[in-house]
N, C-alpha and C positions, 0 to 999 in steps of 0.2 A: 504494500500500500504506500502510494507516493502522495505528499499533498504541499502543496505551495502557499503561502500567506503572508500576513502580517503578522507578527506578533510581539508583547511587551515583555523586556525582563522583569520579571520580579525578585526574582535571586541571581546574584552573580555570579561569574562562574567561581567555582568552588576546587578543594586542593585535586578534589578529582578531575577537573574537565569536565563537571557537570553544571549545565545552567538550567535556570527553572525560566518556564515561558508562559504567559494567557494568552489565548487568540487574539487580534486586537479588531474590534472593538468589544467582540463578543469574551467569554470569561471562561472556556475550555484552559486547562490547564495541560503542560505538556511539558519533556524531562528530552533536551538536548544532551546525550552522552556519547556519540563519535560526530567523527569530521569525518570528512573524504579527503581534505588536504589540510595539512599546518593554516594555509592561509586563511582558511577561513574558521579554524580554534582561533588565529590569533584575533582576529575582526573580532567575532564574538566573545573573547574572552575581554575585550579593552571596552566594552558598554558597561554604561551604569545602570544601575537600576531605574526604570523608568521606559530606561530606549525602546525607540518601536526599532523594526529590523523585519524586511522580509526577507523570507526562507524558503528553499526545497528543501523537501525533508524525505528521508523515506524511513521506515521504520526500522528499529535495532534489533534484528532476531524476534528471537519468540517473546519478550519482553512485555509486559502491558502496555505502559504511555512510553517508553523511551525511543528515541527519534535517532536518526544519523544524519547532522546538518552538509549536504550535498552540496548548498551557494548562500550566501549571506549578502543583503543589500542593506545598505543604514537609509533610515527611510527621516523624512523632515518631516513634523508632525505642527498644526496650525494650533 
């Protein structure tokens, strides 16, 4: 399952390389725990909490919510 969006950090990323995300605007909660490349941990690991960022995601294994961030875009938010 592959899915594309918006979404807001709410936790940083953490000692694991894990970041906690909401849909944005809507409130699905969802668990960013691999990359496809460095570059795009690094993107996502240097947002604060708050930042919207859209994403391709596809899912991490058999896992419940945890995702594998595939592209990372910093989005400007009004």
């Amino acid at each position: 399952m592959d899915r594309t969006g918006k979404y807001t950090v709410v936790d940083a990323c953490n000692d694991h390389g894990a970041i906690t995300l909401r849909e944005y605007p809507r409130n699905g909660t969802l668990y960013v725990v691999e990359y496809d490349d460095p570059d795009v941990e690094a993107e996502l690991s240097a947002l604060d909490v708050g930042s919207v960022v859209e994403l391709d995601l596809r899912r991490a294994g058999r896992r419940g919510n945890a995702w594998c961030a595939e592209s990372a875009r910093s989005v400007e938010t009004a």
